[in-house]
KOLLUM-193456 format. One line per field, with one value per atom (N, C-alpha, C): residue number from 1; residue in one letter; x, y, z; atom name. Coordinates in Angstrom, 1 decimal. Layout:
seq [NUM_...]
type [A_...]
east [X_...]
north [Y_...]
up [Z_...]
atom [CA_...]
***
This chain:
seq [1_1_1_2_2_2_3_3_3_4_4_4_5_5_5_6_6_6_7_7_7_8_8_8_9_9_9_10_10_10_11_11_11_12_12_12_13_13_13_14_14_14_15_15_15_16_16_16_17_17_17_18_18_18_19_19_19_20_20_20_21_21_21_22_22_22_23_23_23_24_24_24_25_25_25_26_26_26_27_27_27_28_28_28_29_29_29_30_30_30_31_31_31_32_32_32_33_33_33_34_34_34_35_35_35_36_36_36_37_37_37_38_38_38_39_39_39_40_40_40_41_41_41_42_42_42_43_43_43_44_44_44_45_45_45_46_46_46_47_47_47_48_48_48_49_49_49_50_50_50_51_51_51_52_52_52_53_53_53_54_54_54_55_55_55_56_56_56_57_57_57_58_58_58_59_59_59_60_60_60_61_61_61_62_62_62_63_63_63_64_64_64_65_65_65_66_66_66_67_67_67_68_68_68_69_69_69_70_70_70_71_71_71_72_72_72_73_73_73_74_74_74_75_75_75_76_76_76_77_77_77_78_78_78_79_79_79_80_80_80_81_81_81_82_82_82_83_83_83_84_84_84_85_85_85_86_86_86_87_87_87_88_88_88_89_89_89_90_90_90_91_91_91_92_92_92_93_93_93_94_94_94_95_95_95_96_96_96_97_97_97_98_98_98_99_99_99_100_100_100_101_101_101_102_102_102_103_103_103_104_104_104_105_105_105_106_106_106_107_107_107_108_108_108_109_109_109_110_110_110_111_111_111_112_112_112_113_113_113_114_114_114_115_115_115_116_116_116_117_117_117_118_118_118_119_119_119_120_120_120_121_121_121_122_122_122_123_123_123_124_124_124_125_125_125_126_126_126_127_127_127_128_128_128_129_129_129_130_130_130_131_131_131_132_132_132_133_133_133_134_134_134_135_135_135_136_136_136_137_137_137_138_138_138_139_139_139_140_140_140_141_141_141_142_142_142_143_143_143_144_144_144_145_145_145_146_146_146_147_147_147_148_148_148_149_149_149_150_150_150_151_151_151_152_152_152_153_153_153_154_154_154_155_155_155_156_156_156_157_157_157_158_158_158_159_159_159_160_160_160_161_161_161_162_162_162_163_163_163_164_164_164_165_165_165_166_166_166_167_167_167_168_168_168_169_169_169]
type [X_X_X_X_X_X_X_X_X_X_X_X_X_X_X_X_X_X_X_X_X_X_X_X_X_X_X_X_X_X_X_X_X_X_X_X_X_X_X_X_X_X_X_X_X_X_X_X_X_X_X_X_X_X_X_X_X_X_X_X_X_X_X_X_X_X_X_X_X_X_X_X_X_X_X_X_X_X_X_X_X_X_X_X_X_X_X_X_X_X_X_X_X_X_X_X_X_X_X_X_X_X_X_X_X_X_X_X_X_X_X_X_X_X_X_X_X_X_X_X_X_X_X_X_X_X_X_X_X_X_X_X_X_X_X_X_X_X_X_X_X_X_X_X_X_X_X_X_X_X_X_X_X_X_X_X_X_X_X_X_X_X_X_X_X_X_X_X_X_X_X_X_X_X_X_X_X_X_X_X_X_X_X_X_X_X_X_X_X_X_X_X_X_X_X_X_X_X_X_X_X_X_X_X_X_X_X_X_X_X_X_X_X_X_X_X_X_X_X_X_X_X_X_X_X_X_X_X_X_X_X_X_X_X_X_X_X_X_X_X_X_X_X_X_X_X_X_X_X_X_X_X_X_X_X_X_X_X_X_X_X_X_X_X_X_X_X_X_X_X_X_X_X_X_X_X_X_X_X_X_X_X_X_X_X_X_X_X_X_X_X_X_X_X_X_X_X_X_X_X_X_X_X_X_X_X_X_X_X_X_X_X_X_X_X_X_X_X_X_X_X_X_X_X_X_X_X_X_X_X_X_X_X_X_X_X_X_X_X_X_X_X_X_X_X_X_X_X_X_X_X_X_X_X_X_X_X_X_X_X_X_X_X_X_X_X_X_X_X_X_X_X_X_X_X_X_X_X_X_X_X_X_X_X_X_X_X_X_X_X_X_X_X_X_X_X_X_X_X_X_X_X_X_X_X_X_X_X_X_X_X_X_X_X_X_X_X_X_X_X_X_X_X_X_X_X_X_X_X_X_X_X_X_X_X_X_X_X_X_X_X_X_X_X_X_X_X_X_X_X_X_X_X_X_X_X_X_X_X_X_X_X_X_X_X_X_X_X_X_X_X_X_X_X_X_X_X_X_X_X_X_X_X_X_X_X_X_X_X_X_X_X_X_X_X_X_X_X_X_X_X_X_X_X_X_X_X]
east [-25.5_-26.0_-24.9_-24.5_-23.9_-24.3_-23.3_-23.7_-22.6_-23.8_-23.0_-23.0_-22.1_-22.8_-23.4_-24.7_-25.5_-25.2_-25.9_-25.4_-24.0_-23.4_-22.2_-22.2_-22.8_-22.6_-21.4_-20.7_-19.1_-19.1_-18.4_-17.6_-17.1_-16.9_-15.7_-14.7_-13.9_-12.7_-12.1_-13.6_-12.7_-12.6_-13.3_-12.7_-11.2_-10.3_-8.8_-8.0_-8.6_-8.2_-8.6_-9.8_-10.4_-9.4_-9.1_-8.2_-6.7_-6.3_-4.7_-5.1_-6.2_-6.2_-6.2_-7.0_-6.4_-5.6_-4.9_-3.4_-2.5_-2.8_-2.0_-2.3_-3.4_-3.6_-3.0_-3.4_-3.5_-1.6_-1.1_0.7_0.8_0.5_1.0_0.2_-0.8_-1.2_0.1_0.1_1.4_2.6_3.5_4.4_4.2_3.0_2.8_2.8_2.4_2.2_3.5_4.7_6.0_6.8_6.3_6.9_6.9_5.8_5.1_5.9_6.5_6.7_6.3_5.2_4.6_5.8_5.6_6.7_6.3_5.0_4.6_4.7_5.8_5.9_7.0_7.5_8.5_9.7_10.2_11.3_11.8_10.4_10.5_10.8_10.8_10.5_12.0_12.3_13.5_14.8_14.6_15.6_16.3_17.7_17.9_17.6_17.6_16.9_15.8_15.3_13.7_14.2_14.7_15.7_16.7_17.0_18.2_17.5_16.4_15.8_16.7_17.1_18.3_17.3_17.6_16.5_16.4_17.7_17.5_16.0_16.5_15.5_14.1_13.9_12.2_11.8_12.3_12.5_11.7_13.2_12.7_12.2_12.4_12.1_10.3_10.6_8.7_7.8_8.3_7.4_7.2_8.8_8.4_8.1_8.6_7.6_5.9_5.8_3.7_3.4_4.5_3.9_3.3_4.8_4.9_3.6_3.1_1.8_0.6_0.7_-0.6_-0.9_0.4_0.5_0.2_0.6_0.2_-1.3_-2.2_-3.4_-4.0_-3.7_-3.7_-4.1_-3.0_-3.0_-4.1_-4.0_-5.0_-6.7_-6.7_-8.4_-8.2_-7.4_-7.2_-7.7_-7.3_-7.4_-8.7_-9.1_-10.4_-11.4_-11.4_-12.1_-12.4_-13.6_-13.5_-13.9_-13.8_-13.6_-12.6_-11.3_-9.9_-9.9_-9.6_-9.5_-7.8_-7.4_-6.3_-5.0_-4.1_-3.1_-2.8_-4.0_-3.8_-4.3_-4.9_-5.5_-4.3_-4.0_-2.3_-1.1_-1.1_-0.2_-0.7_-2.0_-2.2_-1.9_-2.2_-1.7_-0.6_0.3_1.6_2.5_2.0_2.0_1.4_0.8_0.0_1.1_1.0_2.0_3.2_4.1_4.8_5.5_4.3_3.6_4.1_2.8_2.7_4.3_5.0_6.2_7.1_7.1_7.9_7.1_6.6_6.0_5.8_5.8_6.1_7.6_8.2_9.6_10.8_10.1_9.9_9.8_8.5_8.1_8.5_8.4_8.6_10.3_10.9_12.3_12.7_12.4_13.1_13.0_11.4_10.9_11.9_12.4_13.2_14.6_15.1_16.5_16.5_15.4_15.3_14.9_14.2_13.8_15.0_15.7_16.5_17.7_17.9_19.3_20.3_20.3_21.3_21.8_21.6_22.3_22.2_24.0_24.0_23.3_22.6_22.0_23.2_23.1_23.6_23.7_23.9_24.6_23.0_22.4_21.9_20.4_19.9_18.7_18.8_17.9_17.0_16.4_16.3_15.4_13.9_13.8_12.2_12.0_13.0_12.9_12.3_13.5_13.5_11.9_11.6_10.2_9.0_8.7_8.0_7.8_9.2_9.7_8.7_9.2_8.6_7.1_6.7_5.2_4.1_4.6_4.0_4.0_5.1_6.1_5.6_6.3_6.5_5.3_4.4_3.3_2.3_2.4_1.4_1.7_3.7_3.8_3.4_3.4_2.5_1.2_0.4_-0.8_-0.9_-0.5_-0.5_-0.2_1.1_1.2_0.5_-0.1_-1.2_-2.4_-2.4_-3.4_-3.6_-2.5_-2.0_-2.0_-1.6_-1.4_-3.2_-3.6_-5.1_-5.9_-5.8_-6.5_-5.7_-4.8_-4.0_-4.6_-5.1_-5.6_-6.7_-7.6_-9.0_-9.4_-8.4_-8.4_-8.3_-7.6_-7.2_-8.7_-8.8_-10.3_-11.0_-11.7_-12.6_-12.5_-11.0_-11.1_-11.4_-11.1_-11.1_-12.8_-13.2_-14.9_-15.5_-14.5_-15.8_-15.7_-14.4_-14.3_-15.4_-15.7_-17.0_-18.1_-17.9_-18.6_-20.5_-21.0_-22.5_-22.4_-21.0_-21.4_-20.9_-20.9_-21.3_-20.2_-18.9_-18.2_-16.9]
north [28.5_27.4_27.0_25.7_25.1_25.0_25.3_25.3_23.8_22.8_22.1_21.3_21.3_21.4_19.8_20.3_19.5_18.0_16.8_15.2_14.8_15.6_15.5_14.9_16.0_15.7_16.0_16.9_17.0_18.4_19.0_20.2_20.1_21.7_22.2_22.0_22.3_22.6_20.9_19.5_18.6_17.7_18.7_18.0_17.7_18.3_18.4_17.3_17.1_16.1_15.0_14.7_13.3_13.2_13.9_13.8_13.7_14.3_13.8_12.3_12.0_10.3_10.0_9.9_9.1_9.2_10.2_10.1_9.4_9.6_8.4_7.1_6.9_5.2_4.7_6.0_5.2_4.5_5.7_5.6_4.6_4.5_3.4_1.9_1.9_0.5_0.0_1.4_1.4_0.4_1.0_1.0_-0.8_-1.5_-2.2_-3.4_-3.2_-4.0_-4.2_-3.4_-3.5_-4.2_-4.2_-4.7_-6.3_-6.7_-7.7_-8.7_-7.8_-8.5_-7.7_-6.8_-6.1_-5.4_-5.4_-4.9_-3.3_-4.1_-2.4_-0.9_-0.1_0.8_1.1_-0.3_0.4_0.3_-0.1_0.6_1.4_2.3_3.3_4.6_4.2_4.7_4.3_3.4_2.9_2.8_2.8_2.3_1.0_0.7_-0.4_-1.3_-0.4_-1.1_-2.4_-1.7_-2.9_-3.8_-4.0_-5.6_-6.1_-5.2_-6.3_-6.1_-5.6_-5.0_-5.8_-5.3_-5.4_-5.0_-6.3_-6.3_-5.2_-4.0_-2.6_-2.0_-1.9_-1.4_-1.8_-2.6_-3.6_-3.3_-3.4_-3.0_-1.3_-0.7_0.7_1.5_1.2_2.0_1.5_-0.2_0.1_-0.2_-0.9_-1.5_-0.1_0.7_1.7_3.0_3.2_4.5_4.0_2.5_2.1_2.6_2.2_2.6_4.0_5.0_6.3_6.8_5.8_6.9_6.6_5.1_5.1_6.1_6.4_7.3_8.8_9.2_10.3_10.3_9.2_8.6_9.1_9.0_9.1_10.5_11.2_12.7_13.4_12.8_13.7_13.3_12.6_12.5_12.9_13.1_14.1_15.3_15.9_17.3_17.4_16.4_16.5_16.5_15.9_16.0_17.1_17.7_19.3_18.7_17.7_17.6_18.2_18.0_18.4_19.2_19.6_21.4_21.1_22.5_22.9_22.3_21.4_21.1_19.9_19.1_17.8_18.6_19.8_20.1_20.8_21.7_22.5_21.6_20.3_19.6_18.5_18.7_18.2_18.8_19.9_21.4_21.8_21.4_21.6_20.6_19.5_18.0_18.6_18.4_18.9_19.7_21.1_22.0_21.6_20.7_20.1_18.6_18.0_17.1_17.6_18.9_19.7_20.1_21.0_21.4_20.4_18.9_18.1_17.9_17.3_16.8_17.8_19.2_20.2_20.6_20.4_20.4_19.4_18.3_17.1_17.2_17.3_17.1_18.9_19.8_20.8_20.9_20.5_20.3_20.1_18.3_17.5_17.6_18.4_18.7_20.0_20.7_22.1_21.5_20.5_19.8_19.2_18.5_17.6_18.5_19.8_20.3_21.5_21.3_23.0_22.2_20.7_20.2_20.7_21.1_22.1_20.6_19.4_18.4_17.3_16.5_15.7_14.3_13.7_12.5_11.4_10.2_9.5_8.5_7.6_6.6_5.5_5.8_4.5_4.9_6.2_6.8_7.0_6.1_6.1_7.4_7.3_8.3_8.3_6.8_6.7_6.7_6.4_7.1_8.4_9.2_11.1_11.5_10.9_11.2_10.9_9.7_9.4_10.4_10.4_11.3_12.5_13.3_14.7_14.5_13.6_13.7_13.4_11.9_11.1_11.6_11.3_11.4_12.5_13.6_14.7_15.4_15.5_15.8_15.2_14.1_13.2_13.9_14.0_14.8_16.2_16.9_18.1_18.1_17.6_17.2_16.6_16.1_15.3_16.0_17.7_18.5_19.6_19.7_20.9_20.2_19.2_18.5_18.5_18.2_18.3_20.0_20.9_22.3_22.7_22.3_22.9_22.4_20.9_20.5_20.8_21.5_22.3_23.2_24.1_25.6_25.7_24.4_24.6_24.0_23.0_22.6_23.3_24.6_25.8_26.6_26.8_28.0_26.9_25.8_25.3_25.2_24.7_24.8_26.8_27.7_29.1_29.2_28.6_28.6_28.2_27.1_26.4_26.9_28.0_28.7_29.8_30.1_31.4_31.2_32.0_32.3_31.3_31.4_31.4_29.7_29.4_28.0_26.9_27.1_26.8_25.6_25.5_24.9_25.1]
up [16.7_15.9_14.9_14.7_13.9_12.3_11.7_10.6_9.7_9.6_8.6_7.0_6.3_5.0_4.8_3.9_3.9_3.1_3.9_3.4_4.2_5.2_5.2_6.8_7.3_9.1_9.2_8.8_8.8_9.3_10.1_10.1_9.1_8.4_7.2_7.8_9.1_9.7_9.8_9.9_10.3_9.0_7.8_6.5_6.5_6.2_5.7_6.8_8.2_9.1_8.9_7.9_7.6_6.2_5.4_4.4_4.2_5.7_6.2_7.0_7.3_7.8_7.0_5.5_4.6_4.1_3.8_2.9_3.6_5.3_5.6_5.8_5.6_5.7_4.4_3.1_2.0_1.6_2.7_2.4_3.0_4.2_5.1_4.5_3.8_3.1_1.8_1.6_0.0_1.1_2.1_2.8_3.0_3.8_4.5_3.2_2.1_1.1_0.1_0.2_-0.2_1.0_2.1_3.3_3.3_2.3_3.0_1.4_0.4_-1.1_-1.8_-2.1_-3.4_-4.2_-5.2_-6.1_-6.9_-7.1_-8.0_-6.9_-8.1_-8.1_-6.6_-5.9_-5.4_-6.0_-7.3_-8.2_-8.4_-8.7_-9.3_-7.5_-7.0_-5.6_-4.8_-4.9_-4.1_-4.9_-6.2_-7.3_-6.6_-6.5_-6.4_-5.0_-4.0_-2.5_-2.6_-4.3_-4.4_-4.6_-5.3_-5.8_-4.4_-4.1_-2.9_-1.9_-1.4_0.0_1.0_1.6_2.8_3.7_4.8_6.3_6.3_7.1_7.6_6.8_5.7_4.4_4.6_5.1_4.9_6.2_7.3_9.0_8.5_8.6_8.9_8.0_6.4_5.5_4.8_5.2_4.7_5.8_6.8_7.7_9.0_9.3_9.8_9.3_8.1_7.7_7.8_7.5_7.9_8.8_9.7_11.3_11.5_10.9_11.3_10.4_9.3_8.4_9.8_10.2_10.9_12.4_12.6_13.7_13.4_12.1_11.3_11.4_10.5_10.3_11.8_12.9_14.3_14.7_14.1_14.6_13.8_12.1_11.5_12.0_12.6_13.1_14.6_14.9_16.3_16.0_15.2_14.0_13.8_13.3_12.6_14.0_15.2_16.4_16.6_17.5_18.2_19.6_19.8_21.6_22.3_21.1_21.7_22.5_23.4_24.2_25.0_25.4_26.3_25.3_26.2_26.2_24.9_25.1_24.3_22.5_22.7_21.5_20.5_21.2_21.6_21.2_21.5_20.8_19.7_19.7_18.6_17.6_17.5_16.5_16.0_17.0_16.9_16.0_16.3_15.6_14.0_13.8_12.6_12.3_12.3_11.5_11.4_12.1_12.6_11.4_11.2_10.2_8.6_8.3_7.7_7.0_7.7_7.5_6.8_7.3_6.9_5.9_5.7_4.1_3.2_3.7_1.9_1.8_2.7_2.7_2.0_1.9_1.4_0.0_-0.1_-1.4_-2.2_-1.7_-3.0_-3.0_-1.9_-1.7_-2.6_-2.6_-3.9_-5.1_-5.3_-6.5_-6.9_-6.5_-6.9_-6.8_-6.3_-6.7_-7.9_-7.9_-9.1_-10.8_-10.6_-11.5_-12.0_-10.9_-11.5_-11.4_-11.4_-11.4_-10.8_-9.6_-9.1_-7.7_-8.2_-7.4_-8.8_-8.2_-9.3_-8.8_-9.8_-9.1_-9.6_-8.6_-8.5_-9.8_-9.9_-11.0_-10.8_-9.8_-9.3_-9.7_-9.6_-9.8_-11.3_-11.5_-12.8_-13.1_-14.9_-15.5_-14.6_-14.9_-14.7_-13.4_-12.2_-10.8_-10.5_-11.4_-11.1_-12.1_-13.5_-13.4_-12.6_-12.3_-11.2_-10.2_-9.3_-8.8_-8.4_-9.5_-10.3_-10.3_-11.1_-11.7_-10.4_-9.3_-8.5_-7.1_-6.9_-5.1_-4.4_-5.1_-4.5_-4.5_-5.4_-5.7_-4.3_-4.1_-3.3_-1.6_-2.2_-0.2_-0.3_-0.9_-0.9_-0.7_-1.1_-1.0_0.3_1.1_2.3_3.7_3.1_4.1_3.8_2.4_2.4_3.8_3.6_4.5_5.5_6.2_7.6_8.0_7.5_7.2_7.6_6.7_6.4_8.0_8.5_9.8_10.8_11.0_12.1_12.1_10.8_11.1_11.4_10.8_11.1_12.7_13.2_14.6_15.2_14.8_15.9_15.9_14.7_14.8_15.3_15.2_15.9_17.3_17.8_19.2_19.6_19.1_19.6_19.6_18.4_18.4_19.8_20.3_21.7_22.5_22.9_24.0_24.4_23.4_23.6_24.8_25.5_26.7_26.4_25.4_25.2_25.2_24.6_24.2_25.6_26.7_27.8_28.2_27.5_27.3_28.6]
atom [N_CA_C_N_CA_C_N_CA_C_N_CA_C_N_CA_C_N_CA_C_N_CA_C_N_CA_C_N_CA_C_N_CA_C_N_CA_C_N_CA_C_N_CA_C_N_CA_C_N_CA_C_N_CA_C_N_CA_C_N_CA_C_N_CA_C_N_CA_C_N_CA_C_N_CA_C_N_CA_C_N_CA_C_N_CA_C_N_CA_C_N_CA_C_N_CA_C_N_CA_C_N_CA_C_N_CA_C_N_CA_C_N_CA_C_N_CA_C_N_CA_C_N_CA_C_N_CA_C_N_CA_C_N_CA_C_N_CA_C_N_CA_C_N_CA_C_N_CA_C_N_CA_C_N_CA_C_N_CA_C_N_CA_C_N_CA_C_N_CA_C_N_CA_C_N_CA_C_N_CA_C_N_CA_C_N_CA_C_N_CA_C_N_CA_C_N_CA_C_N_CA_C_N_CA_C_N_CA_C_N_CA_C_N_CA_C_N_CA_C_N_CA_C_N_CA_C_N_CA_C_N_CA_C_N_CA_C_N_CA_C_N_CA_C_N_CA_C_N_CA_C_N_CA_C_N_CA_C_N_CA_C_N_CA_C_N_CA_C_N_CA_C_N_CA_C_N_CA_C_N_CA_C_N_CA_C_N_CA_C_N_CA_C_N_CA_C_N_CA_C_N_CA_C_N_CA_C_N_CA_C_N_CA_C_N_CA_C_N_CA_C_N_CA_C_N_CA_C_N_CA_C_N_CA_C_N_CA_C_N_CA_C_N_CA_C_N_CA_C_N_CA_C_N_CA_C_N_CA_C_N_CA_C_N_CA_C_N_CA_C_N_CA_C_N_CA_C_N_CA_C_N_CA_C_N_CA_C_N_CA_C_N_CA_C_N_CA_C_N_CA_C_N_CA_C_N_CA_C_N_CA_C_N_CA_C_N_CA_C_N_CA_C_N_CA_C_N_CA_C_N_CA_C_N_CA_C_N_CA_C_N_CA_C_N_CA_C_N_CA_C_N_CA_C_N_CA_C_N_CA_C_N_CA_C_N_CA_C_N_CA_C_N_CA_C_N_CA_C_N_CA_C_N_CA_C_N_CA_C_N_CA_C_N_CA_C_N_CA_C_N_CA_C_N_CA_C_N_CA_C_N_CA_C_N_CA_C_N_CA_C_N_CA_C_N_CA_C_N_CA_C_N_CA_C_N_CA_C_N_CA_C_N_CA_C_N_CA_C_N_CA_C_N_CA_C_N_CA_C_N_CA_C_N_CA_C_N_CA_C_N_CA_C_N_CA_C_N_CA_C_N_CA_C_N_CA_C_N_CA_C]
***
């Protein structure tokens, strides 16, 4: 018997996968909306790139990192599914931790460069860059690969759950 928490209709396991879809929709709406002209808050995020946005820059740094969140967005409701079985589940998993890995590597990376000064920053990165930085950024990709991290592991136990002989699967 299934147990699911009440008002939700949700699996526990496919919480954290409905929460890596949105972190990435919400990045890829940020990404798609700087792509398109928005200003707020990519200053503080790009330092001078926002002012001269150079094609390359607008191409692959906002319109394709959108892409790459919605394909993310993609994977974490893969995650969050328990149809998945075998091979396609197996690489969804793998993706996920995969995912996972890069975004806390990312974010506590920069955050331990940036806090223990053991790299010199450039001429070009602002105070209010490296706070942001610190306080916003890195924090948000942590949170996005705890995410991804968390619906990899629970995609795994749920797929191991359907295999059980009783559940006729």
């Amino acid at each position: 018997m299934k147990r699911e928490p009440e008002g939700t209709g949700a699996e526990p396991s496919a919480l954290w996968g409905r929460i890596g879809c949105w972190w990435s929709v919400a990045f890829a709406g940020l990404h798609f909306y700087w792509a398109v002209g928005g200003g707020v808050g990519l200053s503080v995020s790009a330092g001078p790139l926002a002012t001269e946005r150079p094609l390359w820059f607008v191409v692959a740094g906002l319109w394709g990192v959108g892409v790459l969140c919605l394909l993310g967005a993609l994977l974490a409701w893969l995650l969050a599914r328990s149809r998945l079985r075998g091979v396609p589940a197996l690489l969804a998993r793998w993706l996920g931790w995969g995912v996972s890995a890069l975004l806390l590597a990312r974010g506590i990376g920069v955050e331990v460069l940036l806090l223990t000064g053991t790299t010199r920053l450039d001429a070009s990165v602002s105070e209010g860059q490296r706070a942001w930085t610190l306080a916003l950024w890195n924090p948000w990709f942590v949170a996005g690969g705890l995410a991804f991290g968390l619906a990899a592991l629970g995609s795994r136990r749920h797929t191991e759950a359907g295999r059980t002989p009783a559940s006729g699967r």
